[in-house]
KEKE-3310 file (N, C-alpha, C; in steps of 0.2 Angstrom, whole numbers, plus 5000, padded with zeros to 4 digits):
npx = (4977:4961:4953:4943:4933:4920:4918:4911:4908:4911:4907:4900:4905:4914:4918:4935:4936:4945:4964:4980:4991:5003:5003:5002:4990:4973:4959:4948:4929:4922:4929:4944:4962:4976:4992:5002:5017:5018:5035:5040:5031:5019:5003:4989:4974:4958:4946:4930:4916:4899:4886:4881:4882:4892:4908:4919:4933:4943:4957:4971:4984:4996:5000:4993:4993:5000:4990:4979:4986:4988:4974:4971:4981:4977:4963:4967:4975:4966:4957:4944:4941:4939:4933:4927:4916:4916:4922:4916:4903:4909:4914:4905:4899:4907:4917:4926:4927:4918:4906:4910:4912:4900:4894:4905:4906:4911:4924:4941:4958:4971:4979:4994:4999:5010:5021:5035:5031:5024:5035:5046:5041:5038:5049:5053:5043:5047:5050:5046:5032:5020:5015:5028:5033:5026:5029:5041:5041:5032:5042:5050:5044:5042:5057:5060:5050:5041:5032:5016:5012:5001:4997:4991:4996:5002:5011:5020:5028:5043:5053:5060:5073:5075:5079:5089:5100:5101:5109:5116:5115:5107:5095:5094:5093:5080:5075:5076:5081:5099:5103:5090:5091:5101:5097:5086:5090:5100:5090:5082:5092:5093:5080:5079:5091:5084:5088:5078:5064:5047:5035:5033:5026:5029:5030:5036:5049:5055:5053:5063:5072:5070:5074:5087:5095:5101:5092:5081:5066:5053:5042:5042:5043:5030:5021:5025:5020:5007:5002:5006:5007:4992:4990:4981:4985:4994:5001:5006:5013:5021:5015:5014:5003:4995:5000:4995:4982:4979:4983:4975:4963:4967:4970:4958:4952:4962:4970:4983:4991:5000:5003:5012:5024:5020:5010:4999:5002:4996:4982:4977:4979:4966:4961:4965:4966:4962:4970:4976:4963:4956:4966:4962:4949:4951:4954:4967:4978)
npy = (5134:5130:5128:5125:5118:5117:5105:5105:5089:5089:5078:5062:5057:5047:5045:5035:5021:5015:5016:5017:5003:5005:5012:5027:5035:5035:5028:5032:5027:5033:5047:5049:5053:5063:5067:5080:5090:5108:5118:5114:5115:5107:5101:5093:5084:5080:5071:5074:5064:5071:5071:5064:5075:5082:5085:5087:5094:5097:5105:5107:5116:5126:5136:5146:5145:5133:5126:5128:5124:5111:5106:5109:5101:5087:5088:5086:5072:5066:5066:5075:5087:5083:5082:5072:5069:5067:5059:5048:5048:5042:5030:5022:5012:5006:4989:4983:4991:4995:4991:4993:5007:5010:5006:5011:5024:5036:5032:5033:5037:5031:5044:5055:5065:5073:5075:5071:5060:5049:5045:5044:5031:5022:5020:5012:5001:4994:4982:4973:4963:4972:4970:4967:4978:4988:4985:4989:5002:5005:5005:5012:5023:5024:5025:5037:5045:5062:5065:5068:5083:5081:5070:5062:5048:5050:5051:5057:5054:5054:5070:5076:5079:5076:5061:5064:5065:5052:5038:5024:5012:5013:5013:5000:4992:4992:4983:4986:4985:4984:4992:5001:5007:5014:5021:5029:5036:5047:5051:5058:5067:5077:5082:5088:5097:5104:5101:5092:5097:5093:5099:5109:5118:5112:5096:5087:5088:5088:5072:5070:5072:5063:5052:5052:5046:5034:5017:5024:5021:5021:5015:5019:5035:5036:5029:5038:5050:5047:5046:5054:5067:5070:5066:5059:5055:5045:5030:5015:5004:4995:4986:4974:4970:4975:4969:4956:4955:4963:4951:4941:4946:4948:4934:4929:4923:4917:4911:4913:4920:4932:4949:4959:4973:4983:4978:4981:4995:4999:4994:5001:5010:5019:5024:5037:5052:5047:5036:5031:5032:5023:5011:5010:5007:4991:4987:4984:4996)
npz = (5096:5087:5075:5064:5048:5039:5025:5009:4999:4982:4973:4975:4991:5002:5019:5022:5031:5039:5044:5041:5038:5043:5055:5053:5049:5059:5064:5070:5083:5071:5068:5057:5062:5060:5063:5060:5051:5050:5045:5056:5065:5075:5071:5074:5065:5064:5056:5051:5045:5045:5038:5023:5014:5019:5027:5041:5046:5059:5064:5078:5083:5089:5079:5068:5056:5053:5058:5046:5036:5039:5036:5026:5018:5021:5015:5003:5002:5008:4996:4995:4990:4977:4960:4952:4942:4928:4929:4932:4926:4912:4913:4921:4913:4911:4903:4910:4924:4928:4933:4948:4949:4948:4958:4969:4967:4977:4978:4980:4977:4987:4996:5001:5013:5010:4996:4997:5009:5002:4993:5001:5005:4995:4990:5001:4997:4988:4978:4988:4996:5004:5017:5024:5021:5026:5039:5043:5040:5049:5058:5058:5060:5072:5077:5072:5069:5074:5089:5093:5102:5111:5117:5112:5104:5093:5080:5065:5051:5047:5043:5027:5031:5040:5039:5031:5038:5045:5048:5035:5041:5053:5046:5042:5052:5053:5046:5033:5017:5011:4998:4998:5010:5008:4996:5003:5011:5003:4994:5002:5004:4992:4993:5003:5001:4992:4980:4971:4969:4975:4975:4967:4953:4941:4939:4929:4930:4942:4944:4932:4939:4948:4941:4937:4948:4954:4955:4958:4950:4937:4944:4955:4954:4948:4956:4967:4961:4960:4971:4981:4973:4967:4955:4945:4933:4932:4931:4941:4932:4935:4948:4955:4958:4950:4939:4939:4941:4927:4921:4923:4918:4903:4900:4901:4914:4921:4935:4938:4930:4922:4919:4905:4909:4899:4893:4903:4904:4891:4891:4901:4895:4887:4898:4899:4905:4918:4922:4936:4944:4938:4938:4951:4953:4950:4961:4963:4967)
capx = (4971:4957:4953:4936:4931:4916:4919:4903:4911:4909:4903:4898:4910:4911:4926:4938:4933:4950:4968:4984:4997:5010:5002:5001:4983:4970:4952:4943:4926:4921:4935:4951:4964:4982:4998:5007:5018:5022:5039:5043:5024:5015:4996:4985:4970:4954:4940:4922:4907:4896:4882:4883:4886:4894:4913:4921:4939:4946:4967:4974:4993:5001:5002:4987:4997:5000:4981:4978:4991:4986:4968:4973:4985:4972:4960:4971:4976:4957:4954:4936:4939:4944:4930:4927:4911:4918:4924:4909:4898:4914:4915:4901:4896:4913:4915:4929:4929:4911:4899:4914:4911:4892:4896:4909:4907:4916:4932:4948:4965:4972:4985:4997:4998:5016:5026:5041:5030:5023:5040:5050:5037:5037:5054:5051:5038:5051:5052:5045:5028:5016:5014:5032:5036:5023:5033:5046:5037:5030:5050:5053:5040:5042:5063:5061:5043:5040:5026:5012:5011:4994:4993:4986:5000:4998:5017:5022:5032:5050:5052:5067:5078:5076:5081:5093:5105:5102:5115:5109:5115:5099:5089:5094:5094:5072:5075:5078:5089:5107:5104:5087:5092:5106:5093:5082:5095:5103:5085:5080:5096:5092:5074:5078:5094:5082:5089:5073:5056:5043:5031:5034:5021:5032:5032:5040:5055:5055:5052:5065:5077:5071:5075:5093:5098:5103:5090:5076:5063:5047:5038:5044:5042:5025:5021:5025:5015:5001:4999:5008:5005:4987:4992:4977:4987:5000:5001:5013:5012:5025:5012:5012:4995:4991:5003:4992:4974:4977:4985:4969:4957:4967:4969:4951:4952:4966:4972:4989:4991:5002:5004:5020:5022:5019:5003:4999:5000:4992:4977:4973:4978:4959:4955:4969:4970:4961:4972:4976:4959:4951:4967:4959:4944:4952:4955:4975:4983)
capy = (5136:5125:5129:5121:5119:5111:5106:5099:5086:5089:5072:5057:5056:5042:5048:5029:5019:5012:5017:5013:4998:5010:5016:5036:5036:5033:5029:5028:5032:5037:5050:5049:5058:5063:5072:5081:5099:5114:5121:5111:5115:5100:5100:5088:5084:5077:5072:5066:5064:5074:5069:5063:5081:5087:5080:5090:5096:5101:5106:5111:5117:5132:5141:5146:5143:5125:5123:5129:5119:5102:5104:5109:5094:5083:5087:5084:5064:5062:5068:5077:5091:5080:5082:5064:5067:5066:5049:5043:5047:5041:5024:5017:5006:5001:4983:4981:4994:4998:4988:4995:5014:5013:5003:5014:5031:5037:5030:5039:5034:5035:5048:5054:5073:5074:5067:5064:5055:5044:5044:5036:5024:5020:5014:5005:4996:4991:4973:4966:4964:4978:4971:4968:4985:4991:4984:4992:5010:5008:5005:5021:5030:5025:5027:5042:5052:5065:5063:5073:5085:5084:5066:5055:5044:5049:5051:5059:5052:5059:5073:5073:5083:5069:5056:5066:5064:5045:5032:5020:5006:5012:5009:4992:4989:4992:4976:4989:4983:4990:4997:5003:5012:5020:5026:5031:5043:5049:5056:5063:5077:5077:5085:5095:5104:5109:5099:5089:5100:5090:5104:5116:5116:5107:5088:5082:5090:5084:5065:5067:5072:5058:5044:5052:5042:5025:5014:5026:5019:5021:5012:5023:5040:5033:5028:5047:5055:5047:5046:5061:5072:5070:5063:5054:5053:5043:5024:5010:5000:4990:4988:4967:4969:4976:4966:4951:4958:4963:4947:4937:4950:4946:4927:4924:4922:4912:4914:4911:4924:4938:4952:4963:4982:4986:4976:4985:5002:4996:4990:5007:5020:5022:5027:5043:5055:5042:5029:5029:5030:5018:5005:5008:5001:4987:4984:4986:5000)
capz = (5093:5084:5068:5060:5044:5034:5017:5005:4991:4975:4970:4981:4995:5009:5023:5022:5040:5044:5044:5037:5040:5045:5060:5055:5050:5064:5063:5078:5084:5067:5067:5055:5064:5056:5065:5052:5053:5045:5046:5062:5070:5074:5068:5075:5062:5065:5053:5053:5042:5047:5032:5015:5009:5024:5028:5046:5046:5063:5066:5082:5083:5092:5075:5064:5048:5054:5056:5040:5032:5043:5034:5016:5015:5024:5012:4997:5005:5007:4990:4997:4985:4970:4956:4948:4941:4922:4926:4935:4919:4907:4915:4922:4909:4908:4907:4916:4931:4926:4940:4952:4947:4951:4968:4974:4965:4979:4980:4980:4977:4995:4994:5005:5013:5007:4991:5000:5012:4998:4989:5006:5006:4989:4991:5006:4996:4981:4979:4994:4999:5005:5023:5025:5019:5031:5046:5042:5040:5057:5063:5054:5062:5080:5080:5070:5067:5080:5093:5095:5110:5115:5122:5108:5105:5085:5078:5059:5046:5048:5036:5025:5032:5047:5038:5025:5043:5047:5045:5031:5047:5058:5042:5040:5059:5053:5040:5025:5012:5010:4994:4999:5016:5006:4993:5005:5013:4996:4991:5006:5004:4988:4993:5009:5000:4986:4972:4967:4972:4974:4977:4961:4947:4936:4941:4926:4929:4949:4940:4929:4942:4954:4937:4937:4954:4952:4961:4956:4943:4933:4949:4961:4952:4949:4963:4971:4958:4961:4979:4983:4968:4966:4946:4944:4925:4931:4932:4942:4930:4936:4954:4956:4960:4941:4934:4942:4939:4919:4918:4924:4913:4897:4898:4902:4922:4924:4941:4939:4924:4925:4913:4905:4912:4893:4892:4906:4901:4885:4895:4903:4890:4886:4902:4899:4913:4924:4923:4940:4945:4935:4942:4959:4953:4950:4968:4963:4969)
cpx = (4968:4954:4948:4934:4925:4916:4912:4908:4910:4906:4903:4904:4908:4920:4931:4939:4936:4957:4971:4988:5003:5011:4999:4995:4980:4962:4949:4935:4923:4925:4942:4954:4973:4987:5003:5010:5021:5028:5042:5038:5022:5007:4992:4978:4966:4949:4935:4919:4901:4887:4885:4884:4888:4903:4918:4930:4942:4954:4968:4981:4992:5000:4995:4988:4998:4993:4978:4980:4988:4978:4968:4975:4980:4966:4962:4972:4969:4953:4945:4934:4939:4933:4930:4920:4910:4920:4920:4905:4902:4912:4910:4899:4902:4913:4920:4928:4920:4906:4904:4912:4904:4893:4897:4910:4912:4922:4935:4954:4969:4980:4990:4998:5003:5019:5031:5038:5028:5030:5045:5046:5038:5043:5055:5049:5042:5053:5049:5038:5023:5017:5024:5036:5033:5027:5039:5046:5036:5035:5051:5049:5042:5049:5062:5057:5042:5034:5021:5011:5006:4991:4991:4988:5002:5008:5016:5027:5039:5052:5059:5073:5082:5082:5088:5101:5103:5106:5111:5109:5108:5094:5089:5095:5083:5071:5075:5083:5094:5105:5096:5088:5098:5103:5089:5085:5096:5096:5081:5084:5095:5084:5075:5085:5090:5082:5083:5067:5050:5037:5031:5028:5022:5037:5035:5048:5059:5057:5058:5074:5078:5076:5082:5097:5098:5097:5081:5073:5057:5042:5037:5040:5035:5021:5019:5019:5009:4996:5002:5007:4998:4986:4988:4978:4988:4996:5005:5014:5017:5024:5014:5005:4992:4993:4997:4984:4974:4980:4978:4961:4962:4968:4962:4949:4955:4970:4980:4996:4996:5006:5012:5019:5020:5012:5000:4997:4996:4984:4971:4974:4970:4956:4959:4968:4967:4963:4973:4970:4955:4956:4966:4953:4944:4953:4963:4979:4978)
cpy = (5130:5128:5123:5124:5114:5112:5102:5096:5088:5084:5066:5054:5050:5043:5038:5026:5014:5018:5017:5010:5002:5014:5026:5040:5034:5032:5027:5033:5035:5045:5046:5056:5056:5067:5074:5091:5103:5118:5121:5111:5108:5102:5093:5089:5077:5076:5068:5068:5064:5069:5066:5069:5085:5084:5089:5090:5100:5099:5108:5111:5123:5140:5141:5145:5136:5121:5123:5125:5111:5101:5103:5102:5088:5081:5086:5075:5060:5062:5070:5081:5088:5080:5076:5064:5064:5059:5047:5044:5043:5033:5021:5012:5001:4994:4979:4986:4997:4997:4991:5003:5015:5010:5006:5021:5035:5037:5034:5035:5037:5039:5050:5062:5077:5071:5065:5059:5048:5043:5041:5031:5021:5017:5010:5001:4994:4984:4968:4968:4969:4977:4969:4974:4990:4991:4986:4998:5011:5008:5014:5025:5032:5026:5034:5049:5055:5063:5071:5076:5085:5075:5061:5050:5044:5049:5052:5055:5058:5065:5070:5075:5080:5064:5058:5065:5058:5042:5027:5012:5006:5008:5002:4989:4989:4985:4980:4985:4986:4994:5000:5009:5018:5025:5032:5038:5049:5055:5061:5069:5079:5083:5089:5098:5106:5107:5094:5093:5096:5093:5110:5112:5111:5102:5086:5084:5087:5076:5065:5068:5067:5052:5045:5048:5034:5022:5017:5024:5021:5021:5017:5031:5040:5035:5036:5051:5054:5048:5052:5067:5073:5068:5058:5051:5046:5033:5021:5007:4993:4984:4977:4966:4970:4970:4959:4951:4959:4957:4942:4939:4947:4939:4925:4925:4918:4915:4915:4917:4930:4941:4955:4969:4983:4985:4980:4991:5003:4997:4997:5013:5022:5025:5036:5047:5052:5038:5027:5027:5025:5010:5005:5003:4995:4982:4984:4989:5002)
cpz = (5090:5077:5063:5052:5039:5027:5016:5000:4987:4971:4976:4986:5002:5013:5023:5032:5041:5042:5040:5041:5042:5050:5061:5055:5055:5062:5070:5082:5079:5065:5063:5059:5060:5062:5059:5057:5049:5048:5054:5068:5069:5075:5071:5069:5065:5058:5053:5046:5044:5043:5025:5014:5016:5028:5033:5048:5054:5067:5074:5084:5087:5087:5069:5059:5048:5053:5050:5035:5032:5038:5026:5016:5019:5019:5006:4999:5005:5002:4991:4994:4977:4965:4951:4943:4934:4923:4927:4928:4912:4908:4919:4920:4907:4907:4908:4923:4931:4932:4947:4955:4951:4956:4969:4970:4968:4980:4977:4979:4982:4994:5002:5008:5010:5002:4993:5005:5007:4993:4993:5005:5000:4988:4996:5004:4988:4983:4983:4993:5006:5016:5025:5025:5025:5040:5047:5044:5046:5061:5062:5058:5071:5085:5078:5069:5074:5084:5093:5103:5114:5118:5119:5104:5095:5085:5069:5057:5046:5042:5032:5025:5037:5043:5033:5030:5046:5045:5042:5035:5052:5053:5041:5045:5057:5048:5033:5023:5008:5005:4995:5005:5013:5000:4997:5009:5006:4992:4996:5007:4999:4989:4999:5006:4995:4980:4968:4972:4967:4973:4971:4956:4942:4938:4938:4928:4936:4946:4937:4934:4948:4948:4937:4943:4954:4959:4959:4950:4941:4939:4954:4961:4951:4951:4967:4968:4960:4966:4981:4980:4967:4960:4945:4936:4926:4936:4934:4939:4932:4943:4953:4955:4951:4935:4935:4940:4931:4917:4918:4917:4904:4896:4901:4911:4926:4930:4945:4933:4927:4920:4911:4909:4905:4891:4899:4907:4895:4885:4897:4901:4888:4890:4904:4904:4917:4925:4932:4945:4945:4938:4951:4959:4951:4954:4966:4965:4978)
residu = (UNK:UNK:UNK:UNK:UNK:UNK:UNK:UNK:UNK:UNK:UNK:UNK:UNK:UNK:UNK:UNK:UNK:UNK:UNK:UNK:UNK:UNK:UNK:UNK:UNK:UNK:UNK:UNK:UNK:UNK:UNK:UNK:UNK:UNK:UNK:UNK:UNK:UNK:UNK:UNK:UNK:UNK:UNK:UNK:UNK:UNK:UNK:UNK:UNK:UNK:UNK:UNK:UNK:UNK:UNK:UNK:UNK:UNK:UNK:UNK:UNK:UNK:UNK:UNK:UNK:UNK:UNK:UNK:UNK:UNK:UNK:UNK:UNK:UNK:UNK:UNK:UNK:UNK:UNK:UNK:UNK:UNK:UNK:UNK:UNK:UNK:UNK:UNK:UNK:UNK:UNK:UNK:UNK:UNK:UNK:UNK:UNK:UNK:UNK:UNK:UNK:UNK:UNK:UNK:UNK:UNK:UNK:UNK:UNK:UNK:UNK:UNK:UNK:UNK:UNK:UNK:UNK:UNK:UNK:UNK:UNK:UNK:UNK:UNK:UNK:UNK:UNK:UNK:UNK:UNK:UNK:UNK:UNK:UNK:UNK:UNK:UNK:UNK:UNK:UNK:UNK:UNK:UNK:UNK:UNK:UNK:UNK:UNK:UNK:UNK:UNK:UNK:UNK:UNK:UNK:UNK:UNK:UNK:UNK:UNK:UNK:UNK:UNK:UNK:UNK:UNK:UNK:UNK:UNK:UNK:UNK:UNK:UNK:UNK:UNK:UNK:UNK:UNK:UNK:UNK:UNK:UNK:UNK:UNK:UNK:UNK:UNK:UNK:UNK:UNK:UNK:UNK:UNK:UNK:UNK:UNK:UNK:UNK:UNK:UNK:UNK:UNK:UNK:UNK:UNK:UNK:UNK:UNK:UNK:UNK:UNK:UNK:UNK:UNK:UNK:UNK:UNK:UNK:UNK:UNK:UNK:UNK:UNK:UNK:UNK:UNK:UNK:UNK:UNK:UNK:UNK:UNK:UNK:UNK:UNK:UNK:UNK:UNK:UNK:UNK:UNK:UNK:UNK:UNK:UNK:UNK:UNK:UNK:UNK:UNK:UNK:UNK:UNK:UNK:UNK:UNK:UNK:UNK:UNK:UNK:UNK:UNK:UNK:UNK:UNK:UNK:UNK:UNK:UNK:UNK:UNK:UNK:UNK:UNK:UNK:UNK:UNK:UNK:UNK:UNK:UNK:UNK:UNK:UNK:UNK)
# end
């Protein structure tokens, strides 16, 4: 079945007119497309920009509840319903992320349809560099995310039930590092027996049961919230990239600067439930 919907944004919306590094987003055509699935269905999702206030949603799966699902969580990762307008009038004049804010109103903090899927990744991306972690992601996808049935070469992100049964020897056959393939496993049973819900109302509780696992950190958990959660509170402060950019903003412009995580948090406690937001306008996260 196909399953359309048009949403209006709530505030200045522009759909993002590329992908990701990881292979699982697609832009083509002026279409983003996604495969994602509810409770083992596979969803194919499409989206366009129809107009400035008009942004086109269409699912097609087998199961009318996967449809439904493929477009809710699509529209959460797209952030299309997200209401920013309180920041937009907060921070425009800012005068750091200020000339940013009125340039790019719309920007979003690119999220992810699933928190386990930004919370694998998130450990993928500990330590090493974004595009090497990327190459890694797209191993993951192609040994182990499912294929879409309908032709269009798309592929999911493995759930965590997948990877909760991989040997942490595959993963390190993708260039993972031992103690990361073995975290990566350890958290995935951890999230498909139940014992950390990622998905209940009460995140901090999830969060504090990701910091119990050795391996797991501030960055990670993070990291998850923001992109998987929609926690436009929560900040990585430990991101390279921030640490890099408020080190340049407090010494002047020196390009070699590079800040604490403490100064960091410091930096963007003013911008309180937008911190994450306001470090996108940064160009950081």
């Amino acid at each position: 079945m196909e399953l359309r919907v048009e949403v209006t944004p709530a505030c200045p919306y522009r759909l993002p007119l590329h992908g990701g590094m990881d292979g699982v987003l697609r832009y083509r055509g002026g279409v983003v497309q996604r495969l994602l699935h509810h409770e083992g269905v596979p969803v194919h999702v499409r989206v366009a920009q129809a107009s400035r206030d008009r942004v086109l949603f269409g699912a097609r799966s087998a199961s009318p509840a996967a449809a439904r699902y493929g477009i809710e969580r699509m529209r959460f990762a797209l952030g299309v319903d997200d209401d920013i307008e309180s920041f937009i009038r907060e921070f425009a004049r800012d005068p750091v992320i200020g000339r940013s804010v009125r340039a790019r109103p719309w920007l979003r903090v690119r999220r992810r349809p699933e928190p386990f899927e930004a919370l694998a990744w998130a450990i993928c991306e500990q330590l090493i560099e974004y595009e090497c972690a990327a190459s890694i992601q797209r191993r993951i996808v192609r040994a182990l995310g499912p294929r879409c049935p309908h032709g269009s070469g798309l592929r999911d992100v493995p759930s965590p039930q997948t990877l909760a049964r991989v040997a942490p020897a595959l993963l390190r056959s993708f260039d993972l590092s031992d103690a990361r393939a073995r975290l990566l496993v350890r958290v995935a049973k951890e999230v498909a027996c139940g014992r950390v819900d990622l998905h209940g109302a009460d995140h901090e509780r999830g969060w504090r049961r990701l910091r119990a696992l050795p391996g797991v950190g501030p960055w990670t958990v993070e990291t998850m919230a923001l992109r998987g959660q929609g926690r436009n509170d929560q900040l990585p402060a430990g991101d390279l990239g921030l640490l890099e950019a408020v080190g340049r903003v407090l010494s002047g412009g020196d390009p070699h600067a590079r800040a604490g995580e403490a100064q960091v948090r410091a930096f963007f406690a003013p911008y309180g439930r937008w911190t994450g937001l306001a470090a996108a306008h940064m160009g950081a996260i």
